[in-house]
N, CA, C and O atoms as CSV, one atom per row, in Angstrom:
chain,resi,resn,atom,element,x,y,z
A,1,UNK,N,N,106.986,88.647,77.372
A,1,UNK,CA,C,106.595,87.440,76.651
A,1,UNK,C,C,107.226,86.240,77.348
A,1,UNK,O,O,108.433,86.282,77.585
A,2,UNK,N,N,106.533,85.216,77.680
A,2,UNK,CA,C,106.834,83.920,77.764
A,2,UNK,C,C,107.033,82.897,77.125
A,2,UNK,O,O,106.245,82.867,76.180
A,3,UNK,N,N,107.796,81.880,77.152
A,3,UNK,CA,C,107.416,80.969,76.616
A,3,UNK,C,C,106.587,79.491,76.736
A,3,UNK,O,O,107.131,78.635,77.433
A,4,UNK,N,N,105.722,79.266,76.302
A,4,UNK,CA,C,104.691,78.001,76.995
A,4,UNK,C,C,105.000,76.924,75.749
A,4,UNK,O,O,104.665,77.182,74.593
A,5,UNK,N,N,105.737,75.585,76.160
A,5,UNK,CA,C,105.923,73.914,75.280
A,5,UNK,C,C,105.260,73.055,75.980
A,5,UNK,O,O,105.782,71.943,76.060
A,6,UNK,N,N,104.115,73.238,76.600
A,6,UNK,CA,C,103.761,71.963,77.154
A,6,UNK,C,C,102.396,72.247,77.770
A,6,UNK,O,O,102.216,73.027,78.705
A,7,UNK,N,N,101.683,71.710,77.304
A,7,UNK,CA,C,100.087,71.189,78.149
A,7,UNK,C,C,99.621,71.628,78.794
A,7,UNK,O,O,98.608,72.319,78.687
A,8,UNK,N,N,100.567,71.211,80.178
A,8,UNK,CA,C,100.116,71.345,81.789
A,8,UNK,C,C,100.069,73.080,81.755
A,8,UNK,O,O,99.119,73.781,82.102
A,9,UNK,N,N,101.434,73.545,81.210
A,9,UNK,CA,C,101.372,74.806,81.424
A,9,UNK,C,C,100.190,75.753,80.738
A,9,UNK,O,O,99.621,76.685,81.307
A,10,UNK,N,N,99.977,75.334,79.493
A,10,UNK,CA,C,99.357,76.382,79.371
A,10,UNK,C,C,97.564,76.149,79.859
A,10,UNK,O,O,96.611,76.918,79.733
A,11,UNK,N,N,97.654,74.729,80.452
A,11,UNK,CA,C,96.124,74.359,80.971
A,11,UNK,C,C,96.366,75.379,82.300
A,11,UNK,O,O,95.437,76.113,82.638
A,12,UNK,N,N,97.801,75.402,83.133
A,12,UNK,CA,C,97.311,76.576,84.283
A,12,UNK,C,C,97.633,77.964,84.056
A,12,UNK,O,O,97.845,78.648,85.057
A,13,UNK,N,N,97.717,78.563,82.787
A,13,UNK,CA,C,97.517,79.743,82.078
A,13,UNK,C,C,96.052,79.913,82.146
A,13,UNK,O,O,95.423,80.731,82.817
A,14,UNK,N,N,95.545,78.866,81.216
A,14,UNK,CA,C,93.975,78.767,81.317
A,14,UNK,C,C,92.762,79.251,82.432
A,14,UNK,O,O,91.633,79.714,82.271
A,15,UNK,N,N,93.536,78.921,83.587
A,15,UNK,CA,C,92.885,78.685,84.604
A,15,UNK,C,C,93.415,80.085,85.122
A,15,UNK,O,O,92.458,80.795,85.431
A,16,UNK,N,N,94.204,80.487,85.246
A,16,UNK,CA,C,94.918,81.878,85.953
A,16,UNK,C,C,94.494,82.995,85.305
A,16,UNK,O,O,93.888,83.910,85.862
A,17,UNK,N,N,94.768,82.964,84.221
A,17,UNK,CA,C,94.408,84.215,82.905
A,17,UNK,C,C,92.925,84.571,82.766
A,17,UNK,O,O,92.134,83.629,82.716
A,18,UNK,N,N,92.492,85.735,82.703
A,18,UNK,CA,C,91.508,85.933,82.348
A,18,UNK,C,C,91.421,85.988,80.370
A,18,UNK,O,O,90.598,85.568,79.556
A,19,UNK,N,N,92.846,86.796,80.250
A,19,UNK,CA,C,92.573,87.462,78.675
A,19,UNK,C,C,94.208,86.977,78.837
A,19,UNK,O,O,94.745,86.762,79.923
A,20,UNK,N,N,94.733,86.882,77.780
A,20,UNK,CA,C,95.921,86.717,77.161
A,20,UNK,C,C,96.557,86.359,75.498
A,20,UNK,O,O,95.727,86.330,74.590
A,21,UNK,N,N,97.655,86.164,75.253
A,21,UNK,CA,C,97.711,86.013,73.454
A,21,UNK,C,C,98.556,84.979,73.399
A,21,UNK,O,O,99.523,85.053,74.157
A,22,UNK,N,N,98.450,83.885,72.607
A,22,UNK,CA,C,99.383,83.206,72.259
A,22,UNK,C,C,99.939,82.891,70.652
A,22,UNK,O,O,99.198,82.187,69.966
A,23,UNK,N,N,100.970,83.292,70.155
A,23,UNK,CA,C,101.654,83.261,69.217
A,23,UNK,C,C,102.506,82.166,69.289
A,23,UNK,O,O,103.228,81.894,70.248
A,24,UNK,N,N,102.342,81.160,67.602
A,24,UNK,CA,C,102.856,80.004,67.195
A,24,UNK,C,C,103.704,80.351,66.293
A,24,UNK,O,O,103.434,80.657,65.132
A,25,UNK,N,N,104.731,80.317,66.783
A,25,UNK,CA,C,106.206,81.361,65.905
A,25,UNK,C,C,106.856,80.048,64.824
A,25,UNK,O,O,106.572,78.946,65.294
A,26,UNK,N,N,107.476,79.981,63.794
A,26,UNK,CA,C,108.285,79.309,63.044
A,26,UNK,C,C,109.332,79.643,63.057
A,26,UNK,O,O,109.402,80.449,62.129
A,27,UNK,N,N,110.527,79.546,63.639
A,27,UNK,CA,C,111.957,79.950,63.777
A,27,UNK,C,C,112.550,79.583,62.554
A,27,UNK,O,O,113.759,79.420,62.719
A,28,UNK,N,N,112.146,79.362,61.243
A,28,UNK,CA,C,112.660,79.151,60.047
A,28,UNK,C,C,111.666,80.301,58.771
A,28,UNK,O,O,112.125,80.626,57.676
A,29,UNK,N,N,110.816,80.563,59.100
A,29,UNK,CA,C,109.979,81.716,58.528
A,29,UNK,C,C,110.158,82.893,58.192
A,29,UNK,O,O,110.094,83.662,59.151
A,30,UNK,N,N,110.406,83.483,56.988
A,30,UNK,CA,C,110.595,85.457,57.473
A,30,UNK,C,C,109.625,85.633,57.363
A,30,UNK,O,O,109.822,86.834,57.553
A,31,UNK,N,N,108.483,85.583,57.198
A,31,UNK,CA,C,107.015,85.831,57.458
A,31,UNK,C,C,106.611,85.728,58.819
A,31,UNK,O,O,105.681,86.442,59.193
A,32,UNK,N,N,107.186,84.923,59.646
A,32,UNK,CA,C,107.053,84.457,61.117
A,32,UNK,C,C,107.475,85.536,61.550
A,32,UNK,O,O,106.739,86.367,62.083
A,33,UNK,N,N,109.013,85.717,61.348
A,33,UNK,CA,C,109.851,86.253,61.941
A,33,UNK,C,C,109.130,87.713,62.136
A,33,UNK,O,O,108.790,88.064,63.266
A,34,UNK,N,N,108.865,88.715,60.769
A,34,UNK,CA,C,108.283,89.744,61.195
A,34,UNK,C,C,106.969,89.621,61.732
A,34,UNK,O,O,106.692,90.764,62.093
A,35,UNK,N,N,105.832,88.742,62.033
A,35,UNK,CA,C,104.964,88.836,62.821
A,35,UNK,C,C,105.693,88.620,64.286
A,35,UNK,O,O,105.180,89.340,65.142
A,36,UNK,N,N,106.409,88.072,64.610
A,36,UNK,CA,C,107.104,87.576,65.650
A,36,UNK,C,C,107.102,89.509,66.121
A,36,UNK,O,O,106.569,90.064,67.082
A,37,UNK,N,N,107.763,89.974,65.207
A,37,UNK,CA,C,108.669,91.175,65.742
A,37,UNK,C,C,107.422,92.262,66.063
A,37,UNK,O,O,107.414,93.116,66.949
A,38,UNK,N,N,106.396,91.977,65.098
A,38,UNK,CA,C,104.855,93.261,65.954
A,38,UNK,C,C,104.388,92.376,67.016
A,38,UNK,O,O,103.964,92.800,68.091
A,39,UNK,N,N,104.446,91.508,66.798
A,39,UNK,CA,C,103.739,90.981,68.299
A,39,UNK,C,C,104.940,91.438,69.679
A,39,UNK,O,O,104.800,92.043,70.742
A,40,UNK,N,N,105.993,90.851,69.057
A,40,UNK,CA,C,107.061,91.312,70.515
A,40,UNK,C,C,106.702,92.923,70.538
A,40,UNK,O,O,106.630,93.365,71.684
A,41,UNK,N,N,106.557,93.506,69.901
A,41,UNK,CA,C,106.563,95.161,70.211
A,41,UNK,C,C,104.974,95.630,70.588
A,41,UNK,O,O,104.538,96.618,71.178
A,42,UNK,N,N,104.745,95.219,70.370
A,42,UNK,CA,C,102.989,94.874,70.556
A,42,UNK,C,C,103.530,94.832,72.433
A,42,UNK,O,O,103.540,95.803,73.190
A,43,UNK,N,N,103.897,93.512,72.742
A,43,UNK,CA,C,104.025,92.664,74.437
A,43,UNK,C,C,104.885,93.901,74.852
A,43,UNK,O,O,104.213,94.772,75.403
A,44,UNK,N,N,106.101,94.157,74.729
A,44,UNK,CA,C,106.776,94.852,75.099
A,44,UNK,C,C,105.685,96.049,75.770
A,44,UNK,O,O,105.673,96.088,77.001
A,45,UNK,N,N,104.880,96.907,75.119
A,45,UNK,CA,C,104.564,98.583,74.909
A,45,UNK,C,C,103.051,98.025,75.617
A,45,UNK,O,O,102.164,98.858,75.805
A,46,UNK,N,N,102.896,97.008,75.875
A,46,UNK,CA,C,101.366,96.290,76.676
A,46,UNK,C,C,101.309,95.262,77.765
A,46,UNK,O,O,100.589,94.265,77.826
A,47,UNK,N,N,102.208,95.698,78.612
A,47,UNK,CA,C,102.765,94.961,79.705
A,47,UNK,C,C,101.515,93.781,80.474
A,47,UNK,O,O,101.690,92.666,80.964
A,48,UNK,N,N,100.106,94.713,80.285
A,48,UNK,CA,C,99.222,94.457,81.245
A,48,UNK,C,C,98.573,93.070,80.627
A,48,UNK,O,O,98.088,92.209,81.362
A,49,UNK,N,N,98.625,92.948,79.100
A,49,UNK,CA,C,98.545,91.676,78.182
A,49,UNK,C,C,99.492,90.666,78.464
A,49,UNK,O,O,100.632,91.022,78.167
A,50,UNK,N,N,99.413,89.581,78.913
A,50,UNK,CA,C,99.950,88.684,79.162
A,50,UNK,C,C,100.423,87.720,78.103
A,50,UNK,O,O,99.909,86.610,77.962
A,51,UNK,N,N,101.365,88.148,77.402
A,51,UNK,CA,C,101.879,87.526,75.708
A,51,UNK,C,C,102.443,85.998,75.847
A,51,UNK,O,O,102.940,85.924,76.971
A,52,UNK,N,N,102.579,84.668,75.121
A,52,UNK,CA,C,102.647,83.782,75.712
A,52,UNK,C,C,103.273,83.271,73.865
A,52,UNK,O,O,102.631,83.435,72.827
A,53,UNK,N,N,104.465,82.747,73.982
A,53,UNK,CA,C,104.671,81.649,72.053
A,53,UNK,C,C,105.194,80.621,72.675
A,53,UNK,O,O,105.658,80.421,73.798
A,54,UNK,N,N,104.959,79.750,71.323
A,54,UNK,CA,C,105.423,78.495,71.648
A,54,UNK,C,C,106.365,78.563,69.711
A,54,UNK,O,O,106.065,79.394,68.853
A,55,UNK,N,N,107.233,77.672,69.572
A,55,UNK,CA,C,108.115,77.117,68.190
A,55,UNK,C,C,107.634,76.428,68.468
A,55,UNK,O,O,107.465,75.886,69.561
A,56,UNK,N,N,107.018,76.162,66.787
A,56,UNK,CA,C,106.307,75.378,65.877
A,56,UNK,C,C,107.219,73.876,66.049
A,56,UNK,O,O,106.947,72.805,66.593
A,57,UNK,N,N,108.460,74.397,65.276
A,57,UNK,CA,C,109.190,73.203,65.184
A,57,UNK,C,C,109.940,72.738,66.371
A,57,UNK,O,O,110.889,71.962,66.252
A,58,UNK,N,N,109.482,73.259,67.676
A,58,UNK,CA,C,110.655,72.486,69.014
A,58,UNK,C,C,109.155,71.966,69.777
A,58,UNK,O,O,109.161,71.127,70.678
A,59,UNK,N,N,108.062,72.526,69.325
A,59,UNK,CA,C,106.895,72.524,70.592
A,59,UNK,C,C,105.718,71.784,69.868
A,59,UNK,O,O,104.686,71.709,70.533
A,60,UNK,N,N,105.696,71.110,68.355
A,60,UNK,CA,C,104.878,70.313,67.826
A,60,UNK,C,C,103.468,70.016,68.414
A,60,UNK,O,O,102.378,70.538,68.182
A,61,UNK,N,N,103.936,68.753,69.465
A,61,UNK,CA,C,103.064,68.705,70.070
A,61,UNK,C,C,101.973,69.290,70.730
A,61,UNK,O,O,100.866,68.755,70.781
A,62,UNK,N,N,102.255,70.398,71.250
A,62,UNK,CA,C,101.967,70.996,72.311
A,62,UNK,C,C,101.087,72.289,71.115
A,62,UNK,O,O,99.932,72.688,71.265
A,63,UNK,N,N,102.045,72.708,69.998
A,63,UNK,CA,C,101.097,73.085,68.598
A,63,UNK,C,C,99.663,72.605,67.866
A,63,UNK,O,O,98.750,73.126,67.226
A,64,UNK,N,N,100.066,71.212,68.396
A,64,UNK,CA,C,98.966,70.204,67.726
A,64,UNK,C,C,97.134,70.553,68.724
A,64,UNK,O,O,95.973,70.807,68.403
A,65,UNK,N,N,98.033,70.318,70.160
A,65,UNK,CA,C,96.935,70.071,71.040
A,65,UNK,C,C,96.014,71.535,71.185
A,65,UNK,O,O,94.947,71.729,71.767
A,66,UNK,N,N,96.772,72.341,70.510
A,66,UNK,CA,C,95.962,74.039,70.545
A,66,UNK,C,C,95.206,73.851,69.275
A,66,UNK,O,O,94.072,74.328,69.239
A,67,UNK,N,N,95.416,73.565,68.796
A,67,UNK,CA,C,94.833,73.146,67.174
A,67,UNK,C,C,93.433,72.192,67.399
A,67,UNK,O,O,92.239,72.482,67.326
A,68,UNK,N,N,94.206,70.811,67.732
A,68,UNK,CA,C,92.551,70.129,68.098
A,68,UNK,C,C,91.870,70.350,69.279
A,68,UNK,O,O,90.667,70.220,69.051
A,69,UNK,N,N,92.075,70.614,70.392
A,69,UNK,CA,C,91.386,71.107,71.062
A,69,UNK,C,C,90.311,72.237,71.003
A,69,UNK,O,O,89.221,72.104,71.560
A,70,UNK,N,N,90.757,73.652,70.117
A,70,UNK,CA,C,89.794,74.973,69.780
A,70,UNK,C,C,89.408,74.768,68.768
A,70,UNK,O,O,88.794,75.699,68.248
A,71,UNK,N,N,89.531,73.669,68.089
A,71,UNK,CA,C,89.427,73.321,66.341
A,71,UNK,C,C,89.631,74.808,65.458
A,71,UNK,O,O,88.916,75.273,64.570
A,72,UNK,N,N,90.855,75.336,66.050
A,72,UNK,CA,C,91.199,76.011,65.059
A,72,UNK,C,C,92.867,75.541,64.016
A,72,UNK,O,O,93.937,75.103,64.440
A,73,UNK,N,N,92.528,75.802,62.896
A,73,UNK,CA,C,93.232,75.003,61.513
A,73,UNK,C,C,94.836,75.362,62.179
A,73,UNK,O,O,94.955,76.587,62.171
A,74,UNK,N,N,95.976,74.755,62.693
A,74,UNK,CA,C,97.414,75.193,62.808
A,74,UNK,C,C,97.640,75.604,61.424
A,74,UNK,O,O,97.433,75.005,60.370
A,75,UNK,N,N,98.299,77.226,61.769
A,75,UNK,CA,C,98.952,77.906,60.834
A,75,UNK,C,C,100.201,78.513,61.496
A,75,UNK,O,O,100.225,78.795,62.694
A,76,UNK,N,N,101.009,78.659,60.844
A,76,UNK,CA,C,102.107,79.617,61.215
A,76,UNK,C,C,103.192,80.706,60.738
A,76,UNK,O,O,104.319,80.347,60.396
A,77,UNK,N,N,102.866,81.810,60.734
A,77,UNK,CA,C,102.834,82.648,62.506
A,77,UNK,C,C,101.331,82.561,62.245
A,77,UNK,O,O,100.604,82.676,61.258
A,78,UNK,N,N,101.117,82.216,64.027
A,78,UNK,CA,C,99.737,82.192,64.050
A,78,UNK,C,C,99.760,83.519,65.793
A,78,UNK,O,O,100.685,83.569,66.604
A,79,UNK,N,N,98.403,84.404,65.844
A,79,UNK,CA,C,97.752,84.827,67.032
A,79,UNK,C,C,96.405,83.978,67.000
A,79,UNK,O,O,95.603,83.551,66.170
A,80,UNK,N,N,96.602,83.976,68.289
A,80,UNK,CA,C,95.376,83.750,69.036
A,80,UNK,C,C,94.764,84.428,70.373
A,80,UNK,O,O,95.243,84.165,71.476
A,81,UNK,N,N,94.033,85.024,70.261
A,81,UNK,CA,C,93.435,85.848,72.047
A,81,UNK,C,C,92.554,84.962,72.303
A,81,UNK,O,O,91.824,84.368,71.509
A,82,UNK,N,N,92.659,84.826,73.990
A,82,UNK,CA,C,92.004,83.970,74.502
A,82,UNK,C,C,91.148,84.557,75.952
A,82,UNK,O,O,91.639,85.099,76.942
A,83,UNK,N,N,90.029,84.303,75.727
A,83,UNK,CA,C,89.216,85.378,76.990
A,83,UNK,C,C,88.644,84.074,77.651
A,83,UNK,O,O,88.436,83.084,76.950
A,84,UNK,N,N,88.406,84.072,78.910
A,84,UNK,CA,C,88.227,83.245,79.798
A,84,UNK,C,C,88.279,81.622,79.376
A,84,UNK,O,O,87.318,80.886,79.599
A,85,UNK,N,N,89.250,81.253,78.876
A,85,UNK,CA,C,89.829,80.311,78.306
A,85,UNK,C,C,88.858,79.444,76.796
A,85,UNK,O,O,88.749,78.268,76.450
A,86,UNK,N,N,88.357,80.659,76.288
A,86,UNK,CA,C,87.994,80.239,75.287
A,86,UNK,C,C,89.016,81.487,73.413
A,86,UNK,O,O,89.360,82.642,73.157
A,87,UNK,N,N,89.005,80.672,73.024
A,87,UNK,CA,C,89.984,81.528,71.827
A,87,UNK,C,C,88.568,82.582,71.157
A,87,UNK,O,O,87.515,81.992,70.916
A,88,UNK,N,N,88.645,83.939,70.928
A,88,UNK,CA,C,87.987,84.897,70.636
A,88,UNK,C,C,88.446,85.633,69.542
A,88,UNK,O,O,87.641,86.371,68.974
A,89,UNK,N,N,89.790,85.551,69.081
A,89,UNK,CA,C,90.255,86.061,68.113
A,89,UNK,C,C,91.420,85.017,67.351
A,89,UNK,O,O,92.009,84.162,68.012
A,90,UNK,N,N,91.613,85.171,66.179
A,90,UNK,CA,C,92.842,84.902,66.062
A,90,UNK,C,C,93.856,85.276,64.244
A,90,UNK,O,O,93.116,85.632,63.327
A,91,UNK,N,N,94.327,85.241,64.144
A,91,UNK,CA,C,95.252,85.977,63.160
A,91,UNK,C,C,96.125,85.056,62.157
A,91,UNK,O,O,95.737,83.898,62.316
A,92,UNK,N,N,96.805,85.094,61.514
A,92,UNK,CA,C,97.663,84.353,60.600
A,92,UNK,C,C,98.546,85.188,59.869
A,92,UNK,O,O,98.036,86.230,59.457
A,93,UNK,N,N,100.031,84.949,59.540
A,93,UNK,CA,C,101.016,85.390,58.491
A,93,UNK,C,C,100.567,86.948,58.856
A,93,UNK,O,O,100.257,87.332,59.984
A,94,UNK,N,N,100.594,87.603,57.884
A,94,UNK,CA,C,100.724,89.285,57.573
A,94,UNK,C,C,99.466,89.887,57.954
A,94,UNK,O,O,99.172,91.007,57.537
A,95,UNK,N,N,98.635,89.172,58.780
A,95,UNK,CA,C,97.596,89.703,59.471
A,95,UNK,C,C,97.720,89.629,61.042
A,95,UNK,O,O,96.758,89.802,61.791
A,96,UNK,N,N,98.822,89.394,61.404
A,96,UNK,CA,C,99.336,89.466,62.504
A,96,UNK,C,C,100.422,91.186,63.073
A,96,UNK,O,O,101.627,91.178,63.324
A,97,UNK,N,N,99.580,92.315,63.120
A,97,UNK,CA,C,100.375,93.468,62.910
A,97,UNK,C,C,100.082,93.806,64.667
A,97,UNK,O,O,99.444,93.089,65.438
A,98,UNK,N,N,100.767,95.117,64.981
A,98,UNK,CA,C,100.690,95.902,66.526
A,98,UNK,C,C,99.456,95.809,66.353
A,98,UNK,O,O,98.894,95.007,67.099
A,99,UNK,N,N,98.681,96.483,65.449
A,99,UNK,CA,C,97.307,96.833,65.395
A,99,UNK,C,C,96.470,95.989,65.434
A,99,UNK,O,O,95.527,96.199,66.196
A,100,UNK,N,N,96.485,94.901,64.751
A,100,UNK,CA,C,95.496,94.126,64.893
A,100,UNK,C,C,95.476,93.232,66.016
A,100,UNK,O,O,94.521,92.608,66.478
A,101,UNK,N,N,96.739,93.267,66.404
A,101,UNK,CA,C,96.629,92.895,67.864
A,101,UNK,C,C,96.138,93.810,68.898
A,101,UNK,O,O,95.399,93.375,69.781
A,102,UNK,N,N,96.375,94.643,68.874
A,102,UNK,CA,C,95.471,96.104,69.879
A,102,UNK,C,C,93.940,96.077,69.542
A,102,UNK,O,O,93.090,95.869,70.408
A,103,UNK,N,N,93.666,96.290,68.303
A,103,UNK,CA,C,92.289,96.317,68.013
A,103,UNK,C,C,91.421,94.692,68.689
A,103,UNK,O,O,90.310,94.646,69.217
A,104,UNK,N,N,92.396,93.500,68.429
A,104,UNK,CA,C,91.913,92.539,68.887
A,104,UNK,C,C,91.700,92.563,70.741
A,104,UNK,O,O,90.910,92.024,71.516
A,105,UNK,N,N,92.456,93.166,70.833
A,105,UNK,CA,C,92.565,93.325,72.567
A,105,UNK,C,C,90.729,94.540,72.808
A,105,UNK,O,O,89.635,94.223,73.277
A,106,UNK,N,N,91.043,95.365,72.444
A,106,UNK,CA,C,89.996,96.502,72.397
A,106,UNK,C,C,89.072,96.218,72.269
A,106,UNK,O,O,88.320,96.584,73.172
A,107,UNK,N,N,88.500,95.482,71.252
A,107,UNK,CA,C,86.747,94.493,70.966
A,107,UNK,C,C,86.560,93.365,72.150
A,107,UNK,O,O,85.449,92.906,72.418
A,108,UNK,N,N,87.883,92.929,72.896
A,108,UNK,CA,C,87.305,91.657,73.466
A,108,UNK,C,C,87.806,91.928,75.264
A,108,UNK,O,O,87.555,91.039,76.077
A,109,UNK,N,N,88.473,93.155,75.684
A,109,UNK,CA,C,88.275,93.839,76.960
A,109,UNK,C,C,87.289,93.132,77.929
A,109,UNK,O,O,87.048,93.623,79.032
């Protein structure tokens, strides 16, 4: 897992990545926290997935611009899969599990 706070970077993620996930973590959340912890075990055990978070509260901005840009609603813990730089899946709170991240990977291969 990486971490991506800024724009530029994840515009040359965009461009590099074919498929990848990005998780919008809340470092004040226990709801975060355990999505935090299937997604890390999720990245960990799926090396070939390219896992990518940003904090909500240190990376705002950079939260915002994923939000209006895919016009999808900021939530957090949030997934998102992203296939040739368009968002194809994405998840929220306690729907963020190993599985539904695998299954999300599996439909969009």
């Amino acid at each position: 897992m990486e971490r991506i706070n800024e724009n530029a970077a994840f515009d040359k993620k965009m461009e590099e990545e074919d498929l990848f996930l990005l998780f919008k973590h809340s470092s004040t959340c226990p709801i975060s926290q355990a999505a935090y912890e299937e997604y890390e075990t999720f990245a960990n055990e799926n090396e070939s997935i390219k896992t990518y978070y940003l904090v909500v509260q240190e990376d705002r901005p950079f939260s915002n611009h994923i939000a209006e840009s895919f016009q999808i609603k900021h939530e957090s813990p949030q997934a998102i899969l992203f296939k040739k730089s368009k968002p194809v899946w994405h998840a929220s709170h306690w729907k963020i599990t190993y599985d539904s991240l695998k299954k999300a990977i599996e439909e969009n291969k």
